[in-house]
FIMAR-132174 format. One record per residue (C-alpha): residue in one letter; x, y, z. Coordinates in steps of 0.5 Angstrom, whole numbers, plus 500, padded with zeros to 3 digits. Layout:
N
AXYZ;...
end
This chain:
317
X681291331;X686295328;X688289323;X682289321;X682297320;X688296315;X685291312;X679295310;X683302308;X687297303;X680295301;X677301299;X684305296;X684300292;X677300289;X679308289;X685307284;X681301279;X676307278;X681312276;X684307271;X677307269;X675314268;X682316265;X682309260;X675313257;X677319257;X684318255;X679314248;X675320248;X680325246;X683320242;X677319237;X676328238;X682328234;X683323229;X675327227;X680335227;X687332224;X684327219;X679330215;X675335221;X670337216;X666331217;X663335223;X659329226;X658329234;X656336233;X664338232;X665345230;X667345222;X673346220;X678346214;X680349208;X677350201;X680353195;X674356190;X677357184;X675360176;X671365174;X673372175;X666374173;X664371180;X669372184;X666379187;X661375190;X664368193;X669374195;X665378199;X661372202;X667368204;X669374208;X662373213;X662366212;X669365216;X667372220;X661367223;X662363229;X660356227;X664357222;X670360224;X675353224;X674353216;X678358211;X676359205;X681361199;X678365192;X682365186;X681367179;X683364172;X677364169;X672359168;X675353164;X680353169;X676353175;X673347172;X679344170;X682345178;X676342180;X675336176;X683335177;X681336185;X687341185;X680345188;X674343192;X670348188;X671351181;X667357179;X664358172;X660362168;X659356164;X656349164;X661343166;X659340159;X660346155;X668345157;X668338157;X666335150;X667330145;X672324149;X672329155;X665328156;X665323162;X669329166;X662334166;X659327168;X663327175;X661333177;X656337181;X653343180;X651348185;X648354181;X648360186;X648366181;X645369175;X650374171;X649378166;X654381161;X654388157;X658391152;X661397155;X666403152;X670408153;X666414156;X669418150;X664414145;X658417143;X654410141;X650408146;X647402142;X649396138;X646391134;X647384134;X651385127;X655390129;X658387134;X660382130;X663386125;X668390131;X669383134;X671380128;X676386126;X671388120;X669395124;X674399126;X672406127;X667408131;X664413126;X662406121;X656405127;X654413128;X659415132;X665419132;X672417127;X676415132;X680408133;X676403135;X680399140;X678392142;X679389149;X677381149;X678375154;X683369153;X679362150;X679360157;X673365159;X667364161;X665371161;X667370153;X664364152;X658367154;X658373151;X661369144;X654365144;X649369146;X651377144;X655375137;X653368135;X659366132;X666366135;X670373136;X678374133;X684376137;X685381131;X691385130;X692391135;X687388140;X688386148;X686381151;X686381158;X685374163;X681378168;X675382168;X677388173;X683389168;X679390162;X675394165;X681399167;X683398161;X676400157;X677406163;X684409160;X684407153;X679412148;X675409143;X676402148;X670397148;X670390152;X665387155;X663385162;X659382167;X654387171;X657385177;X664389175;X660396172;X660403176;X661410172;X668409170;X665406164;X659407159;X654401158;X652399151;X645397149;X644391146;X640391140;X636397143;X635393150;X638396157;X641389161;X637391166;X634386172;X628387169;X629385161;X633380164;X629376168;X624377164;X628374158;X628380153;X635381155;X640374152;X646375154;X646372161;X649366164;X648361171;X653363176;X655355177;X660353183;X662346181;X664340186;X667333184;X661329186;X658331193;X661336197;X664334203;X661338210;X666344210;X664346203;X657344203;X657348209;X660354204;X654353199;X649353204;X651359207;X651362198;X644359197;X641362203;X635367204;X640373208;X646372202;X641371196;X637377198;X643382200;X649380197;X647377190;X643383188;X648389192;X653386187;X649386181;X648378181;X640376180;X638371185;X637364181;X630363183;X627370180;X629368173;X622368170;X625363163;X631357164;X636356160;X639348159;X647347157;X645348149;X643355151;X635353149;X630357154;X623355157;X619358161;
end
């Protein structure tokens, strides 16, 4: 009997630890497979993982206002707390050129990819996705001691081409006028080049350039008879805006196309993006940011826009 006895306890000991080998052997796998999706590229997020990860936005200064504030409650929620996102500045040709490198995963740009990448350079636009979150408008703006409060589309011209340089040849007083422009490389410039001049400005003698459209707004801010130009993301009352032949850049005339001097807000990937960054856009592009954010900080959702404009600068209705 009592052999028999033995024989069982054996018996059943050795079924007990088959199966702890089992369990362990499983979740041993299980563990195994969770980490290779966090330590390899974790924002794959498949099995319902949380995301996470790590993703540079980088470009346009006339966007980074708002892909700033909303990176901010984007890591702020919980679903995505395991992801960082970075802003940088630089203008748009060099977020464009950051994202086509891969040395950012988004390139923000005030411009379309194929207005930077031409001629033998064409293929790079081709690589790239774009994911327009914004509309911006851009507004001639100067110093509060300036008494002009309009300017022509020739007027304009002639004081971005060093051909006016007083205030007193556009009706105002005679004071110096000082102009304050972006590097080549802007975004804001081109668009400004293209839809309120025509034609392209001059780093004329005794003028600033400035690759940041906070610091030119300080400096239009501290210097008389300063003028520039900004996005209306950037404007407050230490400046003055300026009328563009004879129509305010406001959100109406700018949806409504009487008011030219606008462009896409454009945030590039190079091709699709991968979850993390996804994530990002999605949380851009939806209800709660579109109608809170986008229009706080002086931005036009995409889908108010009344007229379309292609990379040619051709409008549709």
């Amino acid at each position: 009997m009592k052999k028999a006895l033995f024989i069982v306890v054996a018996l059943m000991l050795t079924i007990g630890l088959a199966a702890c080998g089992s369990n362990n052997s499983n979740n041993g796998g299980s563990a195994n497979n969770g980490g290779a999706s966090n330590t390899g590229n974790a924002s794959t997020n498949t099995g319902g993982e949380a995301l996470s990860g790590s993703i540079l936005a980088a470009g346009s200064t006339a966007l980074q206002p708002l892909v700033d504030q909303v990176s901010k409650k984007f890591m702020e929620d919980s679903k995505y707390s395991g992801v960082t996102v970075q802003v940088q500045g630089g203008g748009s040709g060099t977020g464009l050129t950051q994202v086509q490198a891969g040395q950012a995963a988004i390139g923000n740009s005030d411009i379309f990819a194929e207005e930077k990448f031409t001629d033998a350079d064409a293929d790079k636009a081709k690589e790239l996705v774009d994911h327009q979150v914004a509309v911006v408008a851009m507004a001639a703006v100067v110093n509060k001691s300036v008494t002009v409060d309009n300017l022509t589309k020739q007027q304009l011209v002639d004081i971005f081409t060093g051909k006016i340089t007083n205030w007193k040849d556009v009706g105002g007083q005679d004071e110096k006028i000082t102009l304050i422009n972006r590097p080549s490389s802007s975004g804001t410039r081109k668009t400004f080049e293209k839809f309120a001049l025509g034609t392209a400005s001059q780093d004329i003698a005794g003028s600033i350039q400035e690759d940041a459209s906070g610091t030119v707004k300080k400096y239009v801010t501290d210097t008389p008879g300063a003028i520039g130009y900004l996005a209306l993301s950037y404007l407050d009352d230490t400046v003055k805006t300026v009328k563009y032949e004879g129509v305010e850049p406001s959100e109406d005339n700018i949806v409504a196309g009487k008011y030219p001097v606008w462009a896409y807000e454009h945030m590039y990937t190079k091709g699709e993006p991968d979850a993390a960054t996804k994530a990002f856009l999605d949380y851009m592009l939806s209800d709660d940011i579109q109608n809170s954010d986008v229009t706080e900080l002086g931005y036009i959702p995409v889908g108010k826009m009344q007229v379309k404009r292609d990379a040619a600068g051709n409008i549709t209705q």
